[in-house]
N, C-alpha and C positions, 0 to 999 in steps of 0.2 A: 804525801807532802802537800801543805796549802800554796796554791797559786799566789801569787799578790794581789790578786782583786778581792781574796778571799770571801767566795761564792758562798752565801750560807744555804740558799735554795736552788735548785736545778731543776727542772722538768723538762724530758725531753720526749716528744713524740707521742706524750699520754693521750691514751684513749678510753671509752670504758663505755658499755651499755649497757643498758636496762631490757633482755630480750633482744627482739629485734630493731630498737630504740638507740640512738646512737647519741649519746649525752654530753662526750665529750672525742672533740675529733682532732684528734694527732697535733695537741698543744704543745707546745712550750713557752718556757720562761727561764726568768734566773732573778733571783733577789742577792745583794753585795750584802755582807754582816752589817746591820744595825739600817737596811735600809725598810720601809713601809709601804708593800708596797697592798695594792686593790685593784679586786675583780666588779668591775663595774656592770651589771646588766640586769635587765629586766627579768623577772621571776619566771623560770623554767629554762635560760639561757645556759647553765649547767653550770654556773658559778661555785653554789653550794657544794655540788657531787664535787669537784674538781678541791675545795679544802677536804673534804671527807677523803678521798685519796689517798689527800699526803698525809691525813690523821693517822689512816690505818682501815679506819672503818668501812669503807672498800675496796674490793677489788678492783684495781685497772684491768682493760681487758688489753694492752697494752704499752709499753714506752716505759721508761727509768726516771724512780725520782730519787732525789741527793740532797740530804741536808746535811749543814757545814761538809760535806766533801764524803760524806758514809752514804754508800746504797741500802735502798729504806725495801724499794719497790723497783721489781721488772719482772718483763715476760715467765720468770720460776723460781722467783723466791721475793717474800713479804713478810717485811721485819714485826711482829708483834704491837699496836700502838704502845705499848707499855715501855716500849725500849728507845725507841724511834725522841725522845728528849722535848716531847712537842706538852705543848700548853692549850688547851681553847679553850676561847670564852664564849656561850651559845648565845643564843639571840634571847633567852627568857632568864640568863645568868645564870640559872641551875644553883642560888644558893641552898644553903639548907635552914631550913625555916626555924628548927630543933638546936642551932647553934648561932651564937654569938659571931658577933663581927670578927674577933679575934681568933675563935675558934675556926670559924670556917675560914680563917684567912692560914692559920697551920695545916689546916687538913692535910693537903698535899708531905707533909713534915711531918709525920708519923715517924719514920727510922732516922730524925733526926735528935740529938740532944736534948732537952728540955731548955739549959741555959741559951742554945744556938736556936730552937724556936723562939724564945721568946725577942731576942734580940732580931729575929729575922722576923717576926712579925710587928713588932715593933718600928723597922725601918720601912717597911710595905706601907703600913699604914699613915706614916708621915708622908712616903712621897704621892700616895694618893691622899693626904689631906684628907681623911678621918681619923685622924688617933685621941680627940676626945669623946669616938664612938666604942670605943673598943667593948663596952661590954652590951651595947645595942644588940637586937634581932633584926632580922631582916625586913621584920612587916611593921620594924618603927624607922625605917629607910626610908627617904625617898628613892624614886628611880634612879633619878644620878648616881645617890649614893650605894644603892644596890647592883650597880655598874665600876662602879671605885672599888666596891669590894671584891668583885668578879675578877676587877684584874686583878687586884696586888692578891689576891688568891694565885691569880696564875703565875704572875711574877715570880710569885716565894719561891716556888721552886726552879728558878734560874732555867728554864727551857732554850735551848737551843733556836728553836722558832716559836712565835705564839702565834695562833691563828684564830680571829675575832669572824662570826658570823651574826652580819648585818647586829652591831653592837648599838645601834641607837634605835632602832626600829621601835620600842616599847615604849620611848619617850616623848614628851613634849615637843612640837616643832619647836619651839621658842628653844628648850635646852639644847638639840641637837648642836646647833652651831658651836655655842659656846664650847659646851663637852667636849663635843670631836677635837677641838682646839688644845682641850687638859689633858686629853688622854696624849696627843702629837706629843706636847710637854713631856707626859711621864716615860713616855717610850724612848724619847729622845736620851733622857735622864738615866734611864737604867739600859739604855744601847740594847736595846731588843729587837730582832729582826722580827717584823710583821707580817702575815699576811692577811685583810680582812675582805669579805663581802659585803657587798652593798645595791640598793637599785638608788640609791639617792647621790645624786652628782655633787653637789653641794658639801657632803660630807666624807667624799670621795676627795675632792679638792682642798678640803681644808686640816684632812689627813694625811694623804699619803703621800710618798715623792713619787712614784712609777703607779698608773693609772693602767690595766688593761678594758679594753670596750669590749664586751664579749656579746658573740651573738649567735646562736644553735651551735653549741660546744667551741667554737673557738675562739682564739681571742684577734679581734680585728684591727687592734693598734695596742703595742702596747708601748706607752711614751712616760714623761712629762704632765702634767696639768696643764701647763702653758702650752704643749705643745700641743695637745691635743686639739685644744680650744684652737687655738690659731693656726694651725697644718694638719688638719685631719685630713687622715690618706685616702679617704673614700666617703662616696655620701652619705655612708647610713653612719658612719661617726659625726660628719657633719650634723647628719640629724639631729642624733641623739644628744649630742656633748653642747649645751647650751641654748641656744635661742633663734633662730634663722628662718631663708629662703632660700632657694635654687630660683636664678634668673638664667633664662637664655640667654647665648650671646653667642658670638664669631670670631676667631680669629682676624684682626687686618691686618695690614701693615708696620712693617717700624716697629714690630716686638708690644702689640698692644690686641685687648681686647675691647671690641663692642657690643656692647648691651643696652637696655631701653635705660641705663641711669648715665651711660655716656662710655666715654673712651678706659680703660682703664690699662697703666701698664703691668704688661708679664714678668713673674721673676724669671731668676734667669736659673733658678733649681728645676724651672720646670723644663727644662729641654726645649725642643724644635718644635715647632707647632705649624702645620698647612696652612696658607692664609684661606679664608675661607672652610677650616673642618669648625665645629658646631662645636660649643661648649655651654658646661653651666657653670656658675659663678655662686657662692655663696656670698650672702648678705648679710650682716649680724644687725641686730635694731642700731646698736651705735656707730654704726657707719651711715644712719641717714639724720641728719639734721633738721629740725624746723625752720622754715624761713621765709618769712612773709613774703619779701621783694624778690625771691627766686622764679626765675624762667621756666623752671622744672616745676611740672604740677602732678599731684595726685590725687585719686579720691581716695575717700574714708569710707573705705567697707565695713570696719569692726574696730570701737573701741573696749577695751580693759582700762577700768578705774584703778591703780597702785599705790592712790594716796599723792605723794608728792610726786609722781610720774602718770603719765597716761601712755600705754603701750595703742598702737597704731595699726589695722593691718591697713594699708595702703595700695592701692591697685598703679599701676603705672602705665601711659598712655600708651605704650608701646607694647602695653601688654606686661606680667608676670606680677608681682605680687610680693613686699616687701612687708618689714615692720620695722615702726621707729617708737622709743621712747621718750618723749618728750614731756618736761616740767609740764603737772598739771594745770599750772595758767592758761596754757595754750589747750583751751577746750574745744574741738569741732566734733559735732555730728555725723555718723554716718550718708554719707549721700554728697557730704560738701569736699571741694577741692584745699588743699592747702600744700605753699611752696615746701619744697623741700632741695637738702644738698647736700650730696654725698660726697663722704670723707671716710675712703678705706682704707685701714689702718694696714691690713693685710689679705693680699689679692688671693683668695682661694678659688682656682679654676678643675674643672671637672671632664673629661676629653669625652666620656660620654654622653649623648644627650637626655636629658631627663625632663621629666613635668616640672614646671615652674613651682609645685610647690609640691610636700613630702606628702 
């Protein structure tokens, strides 16, 4: 009988290696029906093995996986990928070069009707917005377009989950954004629970609802986007998930922390804290401001030109080492001092002590 959260993915406690290689180490997850979610990490982080899993295509070495609420996978018994209702789309789209856009959009639809192909490939290819390709090949596609097709190939056959491996990686940076944004649309459109891989944050964010950070098989936060970005539960998400610095600082007084950018207060999610035990503090660039007339000075170690921004690394008198973004009007050279003032949005502190930079 379905829950009422109606779980369409479950992982629980997956493991699995390569020899004496250990690729993915006692994960779990859960995806809600219709929800998108992504494996974030850097290439070798075990992201990939970990959709291959729940494809079929290998063995866990063990834990139980569940989609919509059926045992696929555990410790002695492994459902056939052919049964298992799963969908993927590869990272080089796998079309077939020998068939039409329409055709490779039926494939999947072999034991189905003729009149129910047609009509089901016909509505695929509206909601991915090519149905005056229909009788195109794949190598008169653009990438995008050879990406549209990939899905609603996978769509057609109405899978239970679809599971996308690093789906932009072939294309354009310029198209990536956009895409990622059509495809959110098409999935939203036809309620298809997701799972995809990615090492690009950006497209990870602009995708999915539920982001996991993964790093040597497991996953180190799995949240939000927002949450991620602004409550990362540990330094190496801080790291990873956007743009920063770790500053020293201390516990004082009165519920607040010290550091070389000044006093800052503690939430109050973070519990008790010793006045005087050691902390780091994350920084984002837009928590430091330009400012001519500011008391607060820093030097200019290193600029990045961005066009209408100039990113800053910034040394601080006190020691540690910040970055700000500031309108490209405001041009200084390495070596020279310029004010600055800090405006944090959200206090991110760290109980262990760490190097002031990653």
């Amino acid at each position: 009988m379905k829950t009422s959260e109606n779980v369409a993915l479950s992982i629980r406690n997956l493991s699995m290696s390569y020899g004496e290689q250990t690729v993915i180490n006692n994960l779990s997850l859960r995806l809600k029906q219709g929800e998108i979610g992504c494996l974030l990490g850097e290439s070798g982080c075990g992201k990939t093995s970990v959709l291959r899993t729940i494809a079929g295509f290998e063995s866990p070495s063990s834990g139980e996986i569940e989609i919509d609420e059926v045992l696929v996978s555990s410790d002695d018994f492994l459902l056939p990928p052919a049964k298992r209702s799963i969908a993927m789309v590869f990272q080089d789209y796998a079309l077939f070069p020998h068939l039409s856009v329409e055709d490779n959009v039926a494939f999947g639809l072999r034991k189905t009707r003729k009149k129910q192909v047609r009509e089901k490939v016909r509505e695929m290819l509206e909601l991915v917005k090519l149905q005056t390709l229909t009788k195109s090949f794949p190598h008169e596609l653009s990438g995008g377009q050879q990406q549209r097709v990939a899905l609603a190939r996978a769509l057609a056959v109405e899978p239970r989950l679809l599971l996308m491996d690093e789906p932009f990686s072939n294309l354009d940076v310029s198209l990536r954004e956009e895409l990622s944004v059509e495809v959110r649309k098409i999935l939203e459109q036809a309620g298809t629970t997701t799972l995809f891989v990615t090492h690009n944050q950006q497209e990870a964010f602009a995708l999915a609802d539920t982001i996991g950070v993964m790093q040597q098989g497991i996953i180190c936060q799995w949240d939000a986007p927002y949450t991620l970005y602004h409550e990362p539960s540990d330094p190496f998400v801080a790291d990873f998930i956007g743009e920063g610095r770790l500053i020293s600082g201390h516990i004082g007084g009165d519920g607040i922390v010290e550091t070389g950018l000044g006093p800052f207060p503690i939430p109050e999610t973070y519990g008790t804290f010793v006045q005087g035990e050691k902390v780091s503090m994350l920084i984002r660039p837009e928590d430091i401001f330009h400012e001519d007339g500011s008391g607060l000075q820093a030097k200019v170690l290193q600029r990045t030109f961005r066009g209408a921004g100039i990113m800053y690394e910034l040394e601080l008198h006190q020691g540690g080492i910040v970055q700000a973004l500031v309108p490209s009007s405001c041009d200084h050279l390495p070596g020279e001092k310029i004010g600055i003032r800090p405006s944090v949005g959200h206090v991110v502190i760290f109980r262990q002590p760490l190097e002031s930079t990653f």
